[in-house]
C-alpha positions as CSV (number, residue, x, y, z in Angstrom):
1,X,0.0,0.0,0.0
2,X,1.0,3.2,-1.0
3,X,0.0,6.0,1.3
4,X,0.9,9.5,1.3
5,X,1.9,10.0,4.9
6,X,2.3,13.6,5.1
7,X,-1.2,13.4,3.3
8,X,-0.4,15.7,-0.1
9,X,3.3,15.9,-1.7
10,X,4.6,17.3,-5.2
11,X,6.2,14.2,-7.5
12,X,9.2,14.4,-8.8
13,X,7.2,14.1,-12.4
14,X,5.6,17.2,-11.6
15,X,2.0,15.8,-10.4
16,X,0.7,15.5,-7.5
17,X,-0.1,12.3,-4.9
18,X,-2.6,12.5,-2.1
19,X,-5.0,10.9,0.3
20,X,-4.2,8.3,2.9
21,X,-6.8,5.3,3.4
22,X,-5.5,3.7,6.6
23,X,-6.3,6.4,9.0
24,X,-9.3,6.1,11.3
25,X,-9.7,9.3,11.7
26,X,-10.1,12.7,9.5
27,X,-6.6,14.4,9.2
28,X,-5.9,17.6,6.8
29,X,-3.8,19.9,5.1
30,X,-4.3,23.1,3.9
31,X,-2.2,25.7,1.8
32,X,-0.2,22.9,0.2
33,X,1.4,25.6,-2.7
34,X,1.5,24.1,-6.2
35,X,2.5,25.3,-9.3
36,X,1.0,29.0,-7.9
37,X,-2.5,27.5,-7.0
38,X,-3.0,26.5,-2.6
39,X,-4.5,22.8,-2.1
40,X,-6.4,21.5,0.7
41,X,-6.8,17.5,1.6
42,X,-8.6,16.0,3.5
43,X,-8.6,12.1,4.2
44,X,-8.9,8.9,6.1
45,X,-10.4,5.4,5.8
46,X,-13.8,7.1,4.9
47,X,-13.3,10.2,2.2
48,X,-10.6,11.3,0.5
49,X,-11.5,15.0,-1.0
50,X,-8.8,17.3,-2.6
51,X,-9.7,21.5,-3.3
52,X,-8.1,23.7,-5.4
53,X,-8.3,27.1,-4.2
54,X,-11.0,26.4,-2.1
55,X,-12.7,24.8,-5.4
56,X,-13.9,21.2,-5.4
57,X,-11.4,19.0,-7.5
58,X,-11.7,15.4,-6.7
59,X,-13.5,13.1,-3.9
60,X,-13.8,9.4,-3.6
61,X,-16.3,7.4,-0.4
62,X,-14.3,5.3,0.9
63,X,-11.4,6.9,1.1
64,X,-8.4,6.3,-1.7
65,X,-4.9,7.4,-2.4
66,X,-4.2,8.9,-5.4
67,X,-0.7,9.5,-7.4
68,X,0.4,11.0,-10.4
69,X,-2.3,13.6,-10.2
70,X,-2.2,15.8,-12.8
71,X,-5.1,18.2,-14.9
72,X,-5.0,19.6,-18.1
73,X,-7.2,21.6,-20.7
74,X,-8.2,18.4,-22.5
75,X,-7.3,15.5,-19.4
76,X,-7.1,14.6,-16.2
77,X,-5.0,11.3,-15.5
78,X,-4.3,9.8,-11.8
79,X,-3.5,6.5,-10.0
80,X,-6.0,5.4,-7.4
81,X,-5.3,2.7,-4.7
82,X,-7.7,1.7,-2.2
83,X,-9.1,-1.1,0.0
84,X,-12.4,-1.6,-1.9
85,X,-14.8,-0.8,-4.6
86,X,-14.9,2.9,-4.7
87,X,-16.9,6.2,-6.0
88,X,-14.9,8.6,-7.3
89,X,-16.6,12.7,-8.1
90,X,-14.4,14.9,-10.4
91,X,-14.8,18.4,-10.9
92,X,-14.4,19.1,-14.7
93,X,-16.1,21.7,-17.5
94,X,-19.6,22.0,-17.3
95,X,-21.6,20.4,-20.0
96,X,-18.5,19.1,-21.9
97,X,-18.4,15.3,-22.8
98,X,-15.2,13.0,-22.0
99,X,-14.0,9.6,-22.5
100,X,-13.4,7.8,-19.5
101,X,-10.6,5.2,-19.7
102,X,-9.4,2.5,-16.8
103,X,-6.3,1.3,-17.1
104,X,-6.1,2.7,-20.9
105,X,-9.7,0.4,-21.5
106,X,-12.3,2.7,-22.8
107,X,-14.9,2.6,-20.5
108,X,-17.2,5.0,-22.3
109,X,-18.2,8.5,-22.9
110,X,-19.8,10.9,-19.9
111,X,-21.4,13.6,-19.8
112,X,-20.3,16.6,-17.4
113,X,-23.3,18.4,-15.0
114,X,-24.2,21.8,-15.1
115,X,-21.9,21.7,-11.9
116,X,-18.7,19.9,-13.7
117,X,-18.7,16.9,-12.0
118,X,-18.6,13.6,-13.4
119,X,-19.2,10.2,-11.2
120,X,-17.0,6.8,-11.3
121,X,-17.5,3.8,-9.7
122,X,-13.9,1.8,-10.0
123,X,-14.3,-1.9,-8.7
124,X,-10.5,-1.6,-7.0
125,X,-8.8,-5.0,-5.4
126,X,-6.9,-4.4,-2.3
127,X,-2.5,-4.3,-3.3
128,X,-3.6,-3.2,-6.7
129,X,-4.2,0.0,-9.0
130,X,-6.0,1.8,-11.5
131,X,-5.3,4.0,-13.4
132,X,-7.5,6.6,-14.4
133,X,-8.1,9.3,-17.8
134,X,-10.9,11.2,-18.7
135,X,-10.1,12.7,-21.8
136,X,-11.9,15.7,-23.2
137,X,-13.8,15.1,-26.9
């Protein structure tokens, strides 16, 4: 299990890697600087949810750890571990339609809210990952 003990961290590839599933209770850190924008995380066994200058970016029930974390105009492409099926939420354009590919598997296209978000559900196996795109059409 990979989890990110100090809860959010910079990678050395230039993403980021958050969330930390093993802890019982709700830990956080705020005003994590990144590439000029603050984070926030918060995280334990039961949520993991990550903000953007106090924007929503990313949730999953239970909680997961995510690496290689990384959003672009047209994608946003992570690793997600955790210790059972989960629900993943991503915050995204409004109205715009994506691709949504597990483990480079074409899953299907989705449809974006009025709000953004988009909603997953990743059967995950315990000492395994996925890994996740949702491309922009």
């Amino acid at each position: 299990m990979a989890v990110i003990k100090e809860l959010i961290r910079k990678g050395a590839n230039g993403t980021l890697s958050f969330g930390n599933f093993e802890l019982d209770a709700k830990q956080k850190k705020s005003n994590f600087k990144f590439e000029g924008d603050l984070y926030k995380v918060k995280t334990f066994k039961e949520i993991t949810r990550l903000e953007k200058n106090e924007m929503f970016v990313y949730e999953s029930v239970p909680g997961t750890v995510v690496t290689d974390f990384k959003v672009t105009d047209q994608e946003t492409s992570f690793v997600v571990e955790g210790l059972t099926d989960t629900s993943i939420t991503l915050e995204l354009e409004p109205e715009a339609e994506y691709e949504v590919f597990v483990d480079d598997t074409s899953f299907g296209k989705m449809k974006a809210d009025l709000g953004g978000k988009i909603n997953l559900s990743l059967e995950i196996d315990a000492d395994s990952t996925s890994k996740i795109r949702v491309a922009k059409l």
